[in-house]
BAKEKE-989227 format. One record per residue (C-alpha): x, y, z. Coordinates in pm, whole numbers, plus 50000, padded with zeros to 5 digits. Layout:
# BAKEKE-989227
[[X Y Z]]
...
***
This chain:
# BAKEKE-989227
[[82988 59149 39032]]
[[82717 58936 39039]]
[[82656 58615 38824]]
[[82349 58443 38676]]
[[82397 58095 38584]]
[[82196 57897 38295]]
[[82227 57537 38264]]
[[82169 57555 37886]]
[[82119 57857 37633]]
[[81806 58014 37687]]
[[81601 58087 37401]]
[[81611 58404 37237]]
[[81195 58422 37132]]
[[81139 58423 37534]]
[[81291 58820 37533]]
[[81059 58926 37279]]
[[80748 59027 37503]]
[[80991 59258 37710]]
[[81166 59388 37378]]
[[80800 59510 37213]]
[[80690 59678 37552]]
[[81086 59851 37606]]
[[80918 60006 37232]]
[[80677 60171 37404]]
[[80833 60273 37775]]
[[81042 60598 37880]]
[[81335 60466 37819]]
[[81520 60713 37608]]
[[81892 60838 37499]]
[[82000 61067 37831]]
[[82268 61310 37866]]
[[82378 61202 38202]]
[[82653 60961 38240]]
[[82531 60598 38176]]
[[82597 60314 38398]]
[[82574 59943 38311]]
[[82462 59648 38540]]
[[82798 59457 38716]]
[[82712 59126 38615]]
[[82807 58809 38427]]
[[82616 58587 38261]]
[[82734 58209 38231]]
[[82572 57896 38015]]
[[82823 57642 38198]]
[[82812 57374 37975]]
[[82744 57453 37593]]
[[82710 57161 37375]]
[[82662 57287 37012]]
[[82405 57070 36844]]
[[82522 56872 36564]]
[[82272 56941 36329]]
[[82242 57304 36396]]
[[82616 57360 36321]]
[[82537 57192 35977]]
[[82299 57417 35874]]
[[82495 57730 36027]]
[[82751 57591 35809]]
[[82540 57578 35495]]
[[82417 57899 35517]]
[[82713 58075 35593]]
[[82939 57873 35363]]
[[83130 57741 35642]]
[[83296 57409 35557]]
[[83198 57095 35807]]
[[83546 57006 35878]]
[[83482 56917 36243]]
[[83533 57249 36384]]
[[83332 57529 36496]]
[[83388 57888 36317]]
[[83436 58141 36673]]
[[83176 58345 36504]]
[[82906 58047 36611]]
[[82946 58154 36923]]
[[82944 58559 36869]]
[[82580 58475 36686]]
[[82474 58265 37029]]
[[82595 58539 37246]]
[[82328 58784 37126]]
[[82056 58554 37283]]
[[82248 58615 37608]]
[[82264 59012 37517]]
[[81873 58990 37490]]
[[81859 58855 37849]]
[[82079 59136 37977]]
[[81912 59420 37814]]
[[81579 59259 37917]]
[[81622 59116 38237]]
[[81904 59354 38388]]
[[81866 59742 38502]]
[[81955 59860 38088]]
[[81891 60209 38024]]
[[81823 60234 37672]]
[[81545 60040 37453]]
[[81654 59745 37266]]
[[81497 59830 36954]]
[[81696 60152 36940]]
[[82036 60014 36922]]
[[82193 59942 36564]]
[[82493 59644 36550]]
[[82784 59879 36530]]
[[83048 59672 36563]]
[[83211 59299 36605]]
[[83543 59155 36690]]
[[83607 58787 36690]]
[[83894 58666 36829]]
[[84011 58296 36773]]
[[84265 58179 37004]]
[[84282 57824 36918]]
[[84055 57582 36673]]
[[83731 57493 36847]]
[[83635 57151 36827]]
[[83286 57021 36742]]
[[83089 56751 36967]]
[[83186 56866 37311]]
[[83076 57115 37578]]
[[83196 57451 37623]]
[[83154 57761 37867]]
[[83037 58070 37768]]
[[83034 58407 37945]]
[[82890 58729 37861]]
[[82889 59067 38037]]
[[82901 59422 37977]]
[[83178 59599 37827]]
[[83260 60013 37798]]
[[83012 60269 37747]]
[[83080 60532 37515]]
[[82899 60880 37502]]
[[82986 61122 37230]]
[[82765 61429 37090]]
[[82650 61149 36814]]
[[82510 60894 37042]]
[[82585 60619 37284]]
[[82791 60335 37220]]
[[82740 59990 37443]]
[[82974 59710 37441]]
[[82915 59359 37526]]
[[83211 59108 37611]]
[[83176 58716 37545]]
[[83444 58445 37624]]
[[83438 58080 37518]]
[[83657 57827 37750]]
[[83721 57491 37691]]
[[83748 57417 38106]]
[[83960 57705 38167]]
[[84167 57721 37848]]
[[84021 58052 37649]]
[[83952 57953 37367]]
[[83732 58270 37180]]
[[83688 58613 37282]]
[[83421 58777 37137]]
[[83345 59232 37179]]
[[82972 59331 37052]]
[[82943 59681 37004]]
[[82529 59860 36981]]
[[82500 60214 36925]]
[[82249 60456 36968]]
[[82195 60792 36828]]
[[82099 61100 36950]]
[[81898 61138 36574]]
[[81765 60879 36396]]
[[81956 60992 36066]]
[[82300 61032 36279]]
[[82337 60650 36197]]
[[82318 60630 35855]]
[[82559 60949 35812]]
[[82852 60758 35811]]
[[83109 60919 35537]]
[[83244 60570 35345]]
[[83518 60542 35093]]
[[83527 60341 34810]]
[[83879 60236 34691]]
[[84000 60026 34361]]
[[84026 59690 34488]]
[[84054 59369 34319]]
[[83741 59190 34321]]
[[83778 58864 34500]]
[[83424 58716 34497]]
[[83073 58841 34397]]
[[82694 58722 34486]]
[[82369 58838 34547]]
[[82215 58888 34885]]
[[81853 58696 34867]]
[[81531 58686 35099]]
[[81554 58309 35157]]
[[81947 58314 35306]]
[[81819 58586 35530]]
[[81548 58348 35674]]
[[81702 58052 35676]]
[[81969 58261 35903]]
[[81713 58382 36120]]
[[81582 58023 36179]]
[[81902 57879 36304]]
[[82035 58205 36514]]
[[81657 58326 36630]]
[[81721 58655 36557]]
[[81390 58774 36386]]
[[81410 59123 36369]]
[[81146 59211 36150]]
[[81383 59463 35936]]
[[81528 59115 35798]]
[[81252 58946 35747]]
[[81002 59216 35525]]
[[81033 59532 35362]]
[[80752 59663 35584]]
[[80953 59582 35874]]
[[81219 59789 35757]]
[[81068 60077 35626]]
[[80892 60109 35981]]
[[81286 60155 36168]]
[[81347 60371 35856]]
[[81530 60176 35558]]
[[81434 60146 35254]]
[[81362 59800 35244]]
[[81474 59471 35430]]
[[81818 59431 35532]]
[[82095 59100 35588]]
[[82193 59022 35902]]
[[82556 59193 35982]]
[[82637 58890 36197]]
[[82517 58655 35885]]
[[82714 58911 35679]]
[[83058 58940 35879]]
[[83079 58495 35882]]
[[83007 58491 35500]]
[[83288 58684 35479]]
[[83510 58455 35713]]
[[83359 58166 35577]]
[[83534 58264 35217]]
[[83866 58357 35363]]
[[84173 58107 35449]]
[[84170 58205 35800]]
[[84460 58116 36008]]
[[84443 57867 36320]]
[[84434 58199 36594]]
[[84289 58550 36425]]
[[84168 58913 36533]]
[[83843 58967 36298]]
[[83713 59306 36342]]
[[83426 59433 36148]]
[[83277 59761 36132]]
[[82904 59789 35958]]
[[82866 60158 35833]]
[[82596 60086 35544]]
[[82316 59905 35547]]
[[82326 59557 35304]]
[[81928 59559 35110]]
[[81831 59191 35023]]
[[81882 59168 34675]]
[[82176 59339 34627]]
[[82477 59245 34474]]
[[82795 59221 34673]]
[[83151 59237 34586]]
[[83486 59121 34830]]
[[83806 59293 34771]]
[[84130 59230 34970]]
[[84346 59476 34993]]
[[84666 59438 35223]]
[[84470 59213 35485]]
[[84229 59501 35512]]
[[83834 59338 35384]]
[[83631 59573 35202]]
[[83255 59486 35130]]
[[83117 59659 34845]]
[[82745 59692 34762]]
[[82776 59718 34404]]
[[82395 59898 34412]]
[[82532 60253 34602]]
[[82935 60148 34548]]
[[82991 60179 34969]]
[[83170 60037 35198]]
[[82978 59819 35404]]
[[83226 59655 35643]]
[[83574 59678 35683]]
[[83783 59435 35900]]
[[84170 59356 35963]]
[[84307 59003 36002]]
[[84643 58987 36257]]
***
């Protein structure tokens, strides 16, 4: 295992040259067994900026009660995937890979205004006849106490429809809360995490990956959620995102024997589903 150490979080716009030419190189979904790079990356210490975390708050509905929601962190670690699909020997494109899945895992309240470390490195790979599944692993420690664990999960498919296949039921839940999905949260997101994938950002974005028109961000998406629910002091949040969530739609939350169901009221599917512990 080797390690690369960053003194501070590098920025995420600085892996976007190597992303746009990974578009257009031979990298491709193979049938041989896939091997990932043995190495951890660590941002030693991580001092959340005050006024970020404010406007991560707002725009997530997180209240600022001195804490910092574990899912901060989950949204910083995919500057740090970037870097490792970029800068390490990764075998599929970046641009090919759909958010599959995330798990956020709270071990104890984090506390705002002081320094953290935060390790990422590569988790399972998992081949099937649909596609490949890639998982990255991210840990938050306050000195050595753990205090987060965080499990990123990209798939590729082997056909660009295989993703948006997924069968979804639609149970009768009580509605817990209801609002509309606009262009402006979606930006205002993108500022403060740097993700600027252009399939949030503008229709024509998304129509060129193959939606029908510009999409939320699942990590913006999965804290909204959190951000509404009475979450306990230590939590297991899984999420999975089978559907695709247009701007513009409207949204309903249900809660159905701990298990979240997101409903896009527009196509009445599941979105994400996730199970509190």
């Amino acid at each position: 295992m080797k390690y690369r150490h960053f003194k501070k979080m590098p920025k995420a716009y600085l892996t976007y040259p190597a992303i746009l030419k990974g578009a257009f190189s031979s990298k491709k979904l193979i049938t041989k067994t896939l091997t990932l790079p043995q190495v951890t990356y660590v941002v030693a210490e991580h001092l959340v900026s005050p006024k970020r975390l404010v406007q991560y708050n707002q725009v997530c509905g997180f209240k600022n009660n001195g804490y910092i929601p574990a899912i901060y962190f989950a949204m910083q670690a995919q500057t740090l995937h970037m870097y490792m699909m970029t800068q390490e020997d990764f075998p599929l494109a970046v641009l090919s890979l759909v958010h599959e899945k995330n798990q956020v895992i709270q071990y104890q309240k984090i506390i705002a205004n002081q320094s953290y470390k935060i390790t990422c490195q590569f988790g399972e790979v998992i081949q099937t006849k649909e596609g490949v599944s890639v998982e990255f692993i991210s840990k938050v420690y306050d000195k050595e106490a753990l205090m987060a664990k965080i499990k990123s999960t990209y798939f590729q498919a082997c056909s660009k429809n295989l993703s948006n296949q997924r069968q979804c039921l639609t149970p009768e839940l009580e509605i817990q809360a209801q609002w509309r999905v606009v262009q402006s949260t979606t930006r205002r997101y993108a500022c403060i995490s740097g993700d600027f994938n252009v399939v949030h950002l503008h229709d024509w974005g998304a129509k060129f990956f193959g939606l029908d028109r510009a999409i939320a961000h699942g990590m913006w998406t999965q804290a909204n959620i959190m951000a509404r629910l009475n979450l306990p002091e230590q939590y297991d949040f899984n999420v999975s995102f089978l559907h695709p969530l247009y701007l513009g739609s409207d949204v309903a939350l249900s809660l159905c024997d701990q298990n979240i169901k997101l409903l896009d009221q527009h196509t009445d599917l599941i979105y994400v589903s996730g199970c509190l512990k």
